[in-house]
Backbone of each chain as ProteinMPNN parsed JSONL, in Angstrom:
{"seq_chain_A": "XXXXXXXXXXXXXXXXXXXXXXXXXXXXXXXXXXXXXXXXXXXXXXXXXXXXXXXXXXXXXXXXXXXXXXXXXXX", "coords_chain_A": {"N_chain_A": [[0.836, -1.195, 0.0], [0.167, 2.477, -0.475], [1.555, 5.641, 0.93], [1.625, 8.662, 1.026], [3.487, 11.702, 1.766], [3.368, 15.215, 2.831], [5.261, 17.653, 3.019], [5.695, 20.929, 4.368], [7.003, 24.036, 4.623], [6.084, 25.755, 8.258], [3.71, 29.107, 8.141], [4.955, 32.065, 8.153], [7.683, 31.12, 8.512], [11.116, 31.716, 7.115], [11.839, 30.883, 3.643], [14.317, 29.914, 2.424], [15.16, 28.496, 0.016], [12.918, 28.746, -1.671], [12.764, 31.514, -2.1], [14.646, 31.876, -3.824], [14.441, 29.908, -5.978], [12.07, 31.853, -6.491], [13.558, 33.898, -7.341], [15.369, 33.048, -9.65], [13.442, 32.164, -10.966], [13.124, 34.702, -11.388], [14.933, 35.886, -13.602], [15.001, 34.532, -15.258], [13.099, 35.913, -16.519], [10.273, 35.334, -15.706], [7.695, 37.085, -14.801], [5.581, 37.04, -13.616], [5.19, 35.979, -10.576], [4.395, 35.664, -7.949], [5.127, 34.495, -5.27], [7.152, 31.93, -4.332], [7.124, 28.952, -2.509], [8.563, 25.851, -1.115], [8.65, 22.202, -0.706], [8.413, 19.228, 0.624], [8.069, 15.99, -0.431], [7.083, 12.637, 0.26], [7.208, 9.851, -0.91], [5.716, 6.456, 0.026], [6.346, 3.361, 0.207], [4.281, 0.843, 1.626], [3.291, -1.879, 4.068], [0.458, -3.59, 3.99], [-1.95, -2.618, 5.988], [-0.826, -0.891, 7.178], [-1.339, 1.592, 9.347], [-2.828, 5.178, 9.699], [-2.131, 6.39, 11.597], [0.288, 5.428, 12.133], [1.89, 5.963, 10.214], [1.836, 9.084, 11.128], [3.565, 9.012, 13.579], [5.445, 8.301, 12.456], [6.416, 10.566, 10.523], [6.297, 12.816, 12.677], [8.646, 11.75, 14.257], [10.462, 11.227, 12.198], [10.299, 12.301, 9.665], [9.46, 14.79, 9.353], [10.417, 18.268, 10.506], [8.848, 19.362, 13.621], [8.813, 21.842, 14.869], [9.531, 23.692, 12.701], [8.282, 22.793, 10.732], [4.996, 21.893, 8.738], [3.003, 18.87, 8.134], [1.151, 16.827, 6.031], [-0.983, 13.837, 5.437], [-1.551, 11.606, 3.101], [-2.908, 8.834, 2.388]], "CA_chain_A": [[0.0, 0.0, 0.0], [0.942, 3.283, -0.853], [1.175, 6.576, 1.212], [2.011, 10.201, 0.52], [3.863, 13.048, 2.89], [3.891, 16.705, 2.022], [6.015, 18.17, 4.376], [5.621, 22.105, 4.091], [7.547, 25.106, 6.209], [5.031, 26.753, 8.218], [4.016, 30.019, 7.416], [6.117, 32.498, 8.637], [9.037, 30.425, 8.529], [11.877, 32.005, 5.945], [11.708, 29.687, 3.235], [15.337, 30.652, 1.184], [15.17, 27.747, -1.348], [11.419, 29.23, -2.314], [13.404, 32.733, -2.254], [16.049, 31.715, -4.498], [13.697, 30.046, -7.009], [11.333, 32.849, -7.302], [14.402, 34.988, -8.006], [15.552, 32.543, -10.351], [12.532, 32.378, -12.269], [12.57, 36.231, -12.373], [16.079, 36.45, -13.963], [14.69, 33.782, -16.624], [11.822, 36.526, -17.298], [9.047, 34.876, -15.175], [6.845, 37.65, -14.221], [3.95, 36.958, -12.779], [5.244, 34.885, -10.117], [4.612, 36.575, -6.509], [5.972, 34.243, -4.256], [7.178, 30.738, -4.106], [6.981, 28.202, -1.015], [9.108, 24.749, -1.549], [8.334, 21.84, 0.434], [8.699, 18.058, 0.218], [6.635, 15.326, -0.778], [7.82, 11.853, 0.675], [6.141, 8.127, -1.319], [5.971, 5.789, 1.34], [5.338, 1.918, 0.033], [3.95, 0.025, 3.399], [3.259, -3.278, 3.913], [-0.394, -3.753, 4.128], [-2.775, -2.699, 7.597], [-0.004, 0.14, 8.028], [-2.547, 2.493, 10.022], [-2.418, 6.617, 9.302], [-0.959, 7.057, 12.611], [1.851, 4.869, 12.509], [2.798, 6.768, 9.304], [1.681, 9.747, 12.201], [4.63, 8.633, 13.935], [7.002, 8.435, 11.356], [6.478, 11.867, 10.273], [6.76, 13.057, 14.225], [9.872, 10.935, 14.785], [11.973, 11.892, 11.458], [10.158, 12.974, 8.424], [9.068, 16.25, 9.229], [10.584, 18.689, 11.381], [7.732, 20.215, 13.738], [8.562, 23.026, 14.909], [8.861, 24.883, 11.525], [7.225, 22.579, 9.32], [3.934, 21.01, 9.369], [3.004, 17.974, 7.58], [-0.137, 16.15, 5.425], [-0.704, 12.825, 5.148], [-2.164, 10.908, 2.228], [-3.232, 7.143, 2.39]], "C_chain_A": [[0.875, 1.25, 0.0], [0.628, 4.754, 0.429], [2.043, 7.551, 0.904], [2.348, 11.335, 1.746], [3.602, 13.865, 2.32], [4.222, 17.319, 3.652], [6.446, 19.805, 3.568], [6.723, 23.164, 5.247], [6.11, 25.769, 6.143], [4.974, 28.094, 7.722], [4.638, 30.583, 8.667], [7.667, 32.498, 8.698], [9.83, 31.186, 6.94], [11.786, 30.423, 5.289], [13.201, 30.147, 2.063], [15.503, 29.707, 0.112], [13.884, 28.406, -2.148], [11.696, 30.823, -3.061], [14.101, 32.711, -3.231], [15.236, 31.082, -5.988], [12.776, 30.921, -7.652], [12.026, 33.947, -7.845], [15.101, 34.859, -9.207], [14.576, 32.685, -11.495], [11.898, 33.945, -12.533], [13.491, 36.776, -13.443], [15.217, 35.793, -15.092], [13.497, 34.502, -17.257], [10.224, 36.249, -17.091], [8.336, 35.724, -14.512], [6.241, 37.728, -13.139], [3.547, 35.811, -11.872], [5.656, 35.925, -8.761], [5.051, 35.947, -5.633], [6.011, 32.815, -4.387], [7.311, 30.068, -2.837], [7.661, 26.877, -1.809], [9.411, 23.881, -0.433], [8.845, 20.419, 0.089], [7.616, 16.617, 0.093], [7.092, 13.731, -0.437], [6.641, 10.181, -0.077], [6.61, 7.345, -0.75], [5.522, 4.396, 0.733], [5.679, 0.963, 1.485], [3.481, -1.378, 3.235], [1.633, -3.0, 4.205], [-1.047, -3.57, 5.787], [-2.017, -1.495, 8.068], [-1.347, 1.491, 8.089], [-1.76, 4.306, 9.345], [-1.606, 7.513, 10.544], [0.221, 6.343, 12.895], [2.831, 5.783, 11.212], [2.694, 8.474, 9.977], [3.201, 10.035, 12.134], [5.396, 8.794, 13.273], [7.557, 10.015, 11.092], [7.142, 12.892, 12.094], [8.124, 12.798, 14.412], [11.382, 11.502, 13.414], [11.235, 12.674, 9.869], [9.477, 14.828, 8.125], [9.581, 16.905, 10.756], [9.768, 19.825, 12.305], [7.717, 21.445, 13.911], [8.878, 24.126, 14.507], [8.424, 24.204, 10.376], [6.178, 21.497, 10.043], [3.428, 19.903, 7.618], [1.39, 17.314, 7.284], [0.059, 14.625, 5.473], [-1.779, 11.955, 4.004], [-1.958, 9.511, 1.986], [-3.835, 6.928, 1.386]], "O_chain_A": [[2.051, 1.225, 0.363], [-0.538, 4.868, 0.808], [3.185, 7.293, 0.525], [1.482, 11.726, 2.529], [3.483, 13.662, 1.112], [3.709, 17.377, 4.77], [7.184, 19.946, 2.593], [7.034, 22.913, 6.412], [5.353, 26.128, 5.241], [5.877, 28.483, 6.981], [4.836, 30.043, 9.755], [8.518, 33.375, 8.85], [9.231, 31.192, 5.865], [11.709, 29.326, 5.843], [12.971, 30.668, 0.972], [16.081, 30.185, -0.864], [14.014, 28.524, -3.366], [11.172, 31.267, -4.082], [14.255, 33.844, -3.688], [15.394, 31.713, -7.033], [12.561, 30.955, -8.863], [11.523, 34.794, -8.582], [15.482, 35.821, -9.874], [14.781, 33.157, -12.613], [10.977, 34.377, -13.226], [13.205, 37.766, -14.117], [14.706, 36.58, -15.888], [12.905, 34.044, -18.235], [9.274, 36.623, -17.779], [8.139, 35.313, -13.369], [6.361, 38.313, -12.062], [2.579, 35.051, -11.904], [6.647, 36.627, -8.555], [5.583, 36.69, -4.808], [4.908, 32.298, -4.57], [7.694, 30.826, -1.945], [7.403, 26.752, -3.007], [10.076, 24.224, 0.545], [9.734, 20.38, -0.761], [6.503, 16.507, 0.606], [7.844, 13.521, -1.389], [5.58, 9.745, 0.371], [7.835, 7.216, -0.758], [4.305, 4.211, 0.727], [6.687, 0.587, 2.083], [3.346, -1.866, 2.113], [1.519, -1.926, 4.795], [-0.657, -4.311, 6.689], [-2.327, -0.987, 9.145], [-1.986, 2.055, 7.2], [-0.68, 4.532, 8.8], [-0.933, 8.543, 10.588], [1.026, 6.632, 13.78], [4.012, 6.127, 11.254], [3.448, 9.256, 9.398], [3.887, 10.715, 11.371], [6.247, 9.637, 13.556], [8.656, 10.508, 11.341], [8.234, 13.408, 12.332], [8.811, 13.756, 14.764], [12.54, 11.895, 13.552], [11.828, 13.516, 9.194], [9.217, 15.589, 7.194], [9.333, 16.393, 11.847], [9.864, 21.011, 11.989], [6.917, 22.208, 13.37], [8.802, 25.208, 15.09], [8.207, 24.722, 9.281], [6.215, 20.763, 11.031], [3.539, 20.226, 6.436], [0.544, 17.305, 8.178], [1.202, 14.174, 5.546], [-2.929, 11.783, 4.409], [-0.948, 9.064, 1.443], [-4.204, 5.784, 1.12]]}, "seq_chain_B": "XXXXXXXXXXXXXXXXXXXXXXXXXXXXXXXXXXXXXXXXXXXXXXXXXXXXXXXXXXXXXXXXXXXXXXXXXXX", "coords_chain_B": {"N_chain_B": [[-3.273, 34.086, -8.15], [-2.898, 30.202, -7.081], [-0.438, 27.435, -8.142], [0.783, 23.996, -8.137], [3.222, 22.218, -8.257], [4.723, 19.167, -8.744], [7.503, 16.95, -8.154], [9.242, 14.541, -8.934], [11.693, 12.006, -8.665], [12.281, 10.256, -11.738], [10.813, 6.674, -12.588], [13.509, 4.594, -11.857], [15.799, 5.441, -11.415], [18.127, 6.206, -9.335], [17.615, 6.935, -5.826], [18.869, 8.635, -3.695], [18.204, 9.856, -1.003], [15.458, 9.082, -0.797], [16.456, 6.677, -0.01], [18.012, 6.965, 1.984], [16.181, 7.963, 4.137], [14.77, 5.82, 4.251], [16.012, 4.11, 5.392], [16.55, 5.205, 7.715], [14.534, 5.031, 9.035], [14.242, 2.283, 9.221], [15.51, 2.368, 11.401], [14.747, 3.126, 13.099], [12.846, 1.611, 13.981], [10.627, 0.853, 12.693], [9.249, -0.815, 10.648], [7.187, -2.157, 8.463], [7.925, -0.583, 6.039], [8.394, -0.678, 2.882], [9.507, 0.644, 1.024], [10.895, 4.142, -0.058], [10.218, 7.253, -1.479], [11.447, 10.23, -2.159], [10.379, 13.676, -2.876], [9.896, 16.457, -4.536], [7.89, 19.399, -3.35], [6.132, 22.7, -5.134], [4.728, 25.501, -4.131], [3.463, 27.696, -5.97], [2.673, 31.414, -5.718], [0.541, 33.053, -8.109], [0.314, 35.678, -10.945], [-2.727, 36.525, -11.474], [-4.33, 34.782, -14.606], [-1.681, 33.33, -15.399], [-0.682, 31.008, -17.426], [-1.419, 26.978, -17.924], [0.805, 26.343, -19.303], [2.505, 28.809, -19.297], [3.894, 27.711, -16.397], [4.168, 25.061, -17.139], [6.375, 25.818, -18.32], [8.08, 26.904, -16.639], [8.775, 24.743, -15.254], [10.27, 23.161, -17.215], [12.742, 25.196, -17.787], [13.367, 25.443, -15.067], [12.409, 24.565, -12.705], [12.304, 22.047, -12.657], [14.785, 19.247, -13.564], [14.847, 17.639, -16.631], [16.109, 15.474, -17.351], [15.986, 13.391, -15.262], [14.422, 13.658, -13.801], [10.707, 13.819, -13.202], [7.564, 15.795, -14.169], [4.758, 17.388, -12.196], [1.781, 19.071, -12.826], [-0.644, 21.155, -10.439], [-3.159, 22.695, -10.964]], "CA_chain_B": [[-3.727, 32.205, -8.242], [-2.399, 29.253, -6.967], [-0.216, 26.685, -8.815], [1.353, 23.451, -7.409], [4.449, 21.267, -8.929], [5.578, 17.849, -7.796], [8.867, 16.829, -9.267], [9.898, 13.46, -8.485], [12.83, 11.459, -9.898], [11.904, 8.797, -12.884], [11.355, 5.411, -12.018], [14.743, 3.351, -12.041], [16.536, 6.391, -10.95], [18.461, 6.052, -7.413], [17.477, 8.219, -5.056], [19.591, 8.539, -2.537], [17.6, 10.427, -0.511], [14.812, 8.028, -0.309], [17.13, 5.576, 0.597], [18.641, 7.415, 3.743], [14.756, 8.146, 5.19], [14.284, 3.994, 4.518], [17.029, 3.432, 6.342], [16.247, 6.028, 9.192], [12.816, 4.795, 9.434], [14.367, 0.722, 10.082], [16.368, 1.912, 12.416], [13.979, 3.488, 14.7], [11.768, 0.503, 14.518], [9.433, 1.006, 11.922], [9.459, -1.987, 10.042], [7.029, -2.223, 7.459], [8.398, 0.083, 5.201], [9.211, -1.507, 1.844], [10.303, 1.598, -0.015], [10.817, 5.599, 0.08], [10.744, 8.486, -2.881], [11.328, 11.632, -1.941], [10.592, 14.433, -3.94], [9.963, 18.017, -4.389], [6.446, 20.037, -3.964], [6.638, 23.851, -5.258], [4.156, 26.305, -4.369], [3.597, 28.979, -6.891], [1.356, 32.125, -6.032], [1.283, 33.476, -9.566], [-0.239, 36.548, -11.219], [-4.151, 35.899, -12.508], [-4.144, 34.247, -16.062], [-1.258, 32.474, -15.622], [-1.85, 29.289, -17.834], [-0.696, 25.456, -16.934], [1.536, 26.204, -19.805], [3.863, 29.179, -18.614], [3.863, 26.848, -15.721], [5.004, 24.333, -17.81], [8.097, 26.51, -19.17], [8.687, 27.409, -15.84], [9.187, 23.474, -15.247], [11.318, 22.43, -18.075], [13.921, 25.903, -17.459], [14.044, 25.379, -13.758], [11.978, 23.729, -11.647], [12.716, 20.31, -13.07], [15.986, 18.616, -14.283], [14.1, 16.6, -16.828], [17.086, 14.563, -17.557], [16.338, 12.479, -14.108], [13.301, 14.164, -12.901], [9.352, 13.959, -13.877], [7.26, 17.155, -12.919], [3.339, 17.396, -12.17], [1.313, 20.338, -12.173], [-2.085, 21.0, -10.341], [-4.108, 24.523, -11.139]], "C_chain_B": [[-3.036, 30.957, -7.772], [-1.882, 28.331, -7.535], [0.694, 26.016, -7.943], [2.119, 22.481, -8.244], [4.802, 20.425, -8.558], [6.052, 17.646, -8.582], [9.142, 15.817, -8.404], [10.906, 12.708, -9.179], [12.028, 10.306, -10.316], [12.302, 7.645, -12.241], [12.954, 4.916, -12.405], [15.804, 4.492, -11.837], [16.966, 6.539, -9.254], [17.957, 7.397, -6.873], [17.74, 7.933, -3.28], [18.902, 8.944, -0.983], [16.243, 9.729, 0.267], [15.27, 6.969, 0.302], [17.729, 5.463, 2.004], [16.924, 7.149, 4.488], [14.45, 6.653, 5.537], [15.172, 3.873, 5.696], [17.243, 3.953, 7.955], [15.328, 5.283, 9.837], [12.979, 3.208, 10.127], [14.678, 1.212, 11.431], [15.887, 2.445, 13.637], [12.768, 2.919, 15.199], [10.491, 0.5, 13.697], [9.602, 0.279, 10.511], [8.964, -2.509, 8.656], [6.714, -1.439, 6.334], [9.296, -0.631, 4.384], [9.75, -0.357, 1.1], [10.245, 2.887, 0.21], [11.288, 6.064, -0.817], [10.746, 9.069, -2.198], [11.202, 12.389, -2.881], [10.239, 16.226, -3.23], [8.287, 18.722, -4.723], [6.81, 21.99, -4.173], [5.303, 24.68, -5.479], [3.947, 27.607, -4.939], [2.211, 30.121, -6.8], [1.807, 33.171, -7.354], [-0.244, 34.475, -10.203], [-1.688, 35.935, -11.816], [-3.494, 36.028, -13.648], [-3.056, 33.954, -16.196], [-1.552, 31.22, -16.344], [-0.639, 28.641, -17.509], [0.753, 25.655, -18.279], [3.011, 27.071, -19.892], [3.895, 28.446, -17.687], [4.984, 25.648, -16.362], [6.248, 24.494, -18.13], [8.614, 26.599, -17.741], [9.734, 26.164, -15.239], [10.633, 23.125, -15.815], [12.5, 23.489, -18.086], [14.26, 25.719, -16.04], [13.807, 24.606, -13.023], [12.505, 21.874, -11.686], [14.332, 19.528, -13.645], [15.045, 17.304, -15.239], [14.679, 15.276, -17.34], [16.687, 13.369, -16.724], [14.306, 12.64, -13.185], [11.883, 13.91, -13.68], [8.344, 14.785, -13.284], [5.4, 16.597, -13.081], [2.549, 18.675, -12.357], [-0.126, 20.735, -11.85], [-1.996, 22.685, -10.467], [-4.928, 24.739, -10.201]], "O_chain_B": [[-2.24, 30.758, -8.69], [-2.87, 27.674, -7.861], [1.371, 26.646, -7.132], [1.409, 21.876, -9.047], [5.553, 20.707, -7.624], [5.647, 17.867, -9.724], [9.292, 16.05, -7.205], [10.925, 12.825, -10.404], [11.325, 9.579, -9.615], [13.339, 7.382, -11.632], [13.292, 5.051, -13.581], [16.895, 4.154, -12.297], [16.279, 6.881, -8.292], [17.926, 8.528, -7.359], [17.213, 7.416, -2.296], [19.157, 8.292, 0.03], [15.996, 9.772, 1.472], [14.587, 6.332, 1.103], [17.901, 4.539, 2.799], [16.655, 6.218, 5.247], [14.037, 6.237, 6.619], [14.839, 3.529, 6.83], [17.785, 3.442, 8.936], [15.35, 4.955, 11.023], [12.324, 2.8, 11.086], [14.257, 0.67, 12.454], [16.326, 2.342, 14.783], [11.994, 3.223, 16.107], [9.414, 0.123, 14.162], [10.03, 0.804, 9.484], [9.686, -3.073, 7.834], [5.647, -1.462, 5.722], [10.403, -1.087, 4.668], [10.715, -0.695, 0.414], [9.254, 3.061, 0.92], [12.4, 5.762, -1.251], [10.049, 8.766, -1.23], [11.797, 12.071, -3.91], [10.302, 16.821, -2.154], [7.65, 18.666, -5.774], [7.637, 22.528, -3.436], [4.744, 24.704, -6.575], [4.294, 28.602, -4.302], [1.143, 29.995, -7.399], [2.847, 33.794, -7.568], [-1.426, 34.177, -10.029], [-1.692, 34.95, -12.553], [-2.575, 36.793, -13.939], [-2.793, 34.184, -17.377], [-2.463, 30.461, -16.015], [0.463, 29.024, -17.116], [1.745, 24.971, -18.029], [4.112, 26.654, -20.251], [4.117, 27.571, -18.523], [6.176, 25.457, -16.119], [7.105, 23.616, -18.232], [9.808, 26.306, -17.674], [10.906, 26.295, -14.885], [11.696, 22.902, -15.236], [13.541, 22.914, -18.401], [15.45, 25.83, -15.745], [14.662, 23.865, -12.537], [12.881, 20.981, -10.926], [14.319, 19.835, -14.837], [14.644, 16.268, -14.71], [14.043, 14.274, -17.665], [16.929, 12.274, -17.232], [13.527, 12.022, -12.459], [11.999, 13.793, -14.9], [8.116, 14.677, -12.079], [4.943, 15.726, -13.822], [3.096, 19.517, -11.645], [-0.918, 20.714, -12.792], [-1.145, 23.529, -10.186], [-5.569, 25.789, -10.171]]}, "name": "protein", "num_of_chains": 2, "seq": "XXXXXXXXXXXXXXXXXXXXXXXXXXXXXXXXXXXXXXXXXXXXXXXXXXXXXXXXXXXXXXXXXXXXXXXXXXXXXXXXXXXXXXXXXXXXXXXXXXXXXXXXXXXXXXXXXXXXXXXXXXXXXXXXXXXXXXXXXXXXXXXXXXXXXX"}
């Protein structure tokens, strides 16, 4: 079975890779691009019965760091 | 407007990256985990009438290495 992270910085949080691409895609002539955010997206293949809080856990324990990013989970 | 990018590397492409989190994830007891991608999500707030197709350009000059990489894009 399959599951899905998205591991975001909260807001507030400087985000300088998001900074650095939207400055990037202004040198390349990209306009109409007011702000980027860049986050991570983690595909998880589980063995079957794996519950949404043990992949919880996971996220808690190493895949997302809480206290400046917050995290989705898709089963 | 809102636009969102997932860029993940092409199947049969190592990813090292996924491979460390697997290997984090045994070692703190979390067992049935058969596999880990990692990838990249990129939030774009972008001027009205943007279409999916500057989007697209924005992809194949930066956001993406499409050598290794395969991008997504939701509207």
């Amino acid at each position: 079975m399959k599951a899905r992270v998205y591991v975001m910085l909260k807001n507030g949080v400087l985000d300088p890779q998001g900074e650095a691409v939207h400055h990037a895609l202004g040198a390349l002539g990209f306009d109409g691009v007011e702000s980027v955010r860049q986050g991570k997206v983690i595909e998880l293949d589980l063995a079957e019965g794996t519950t949404e809080a043990q992949v919880g856990e996971m996220c808690e324990k190493l895949l997302a760091n809480t206290v400046i990013e917050s995290y989705r989970i898709e089963m």
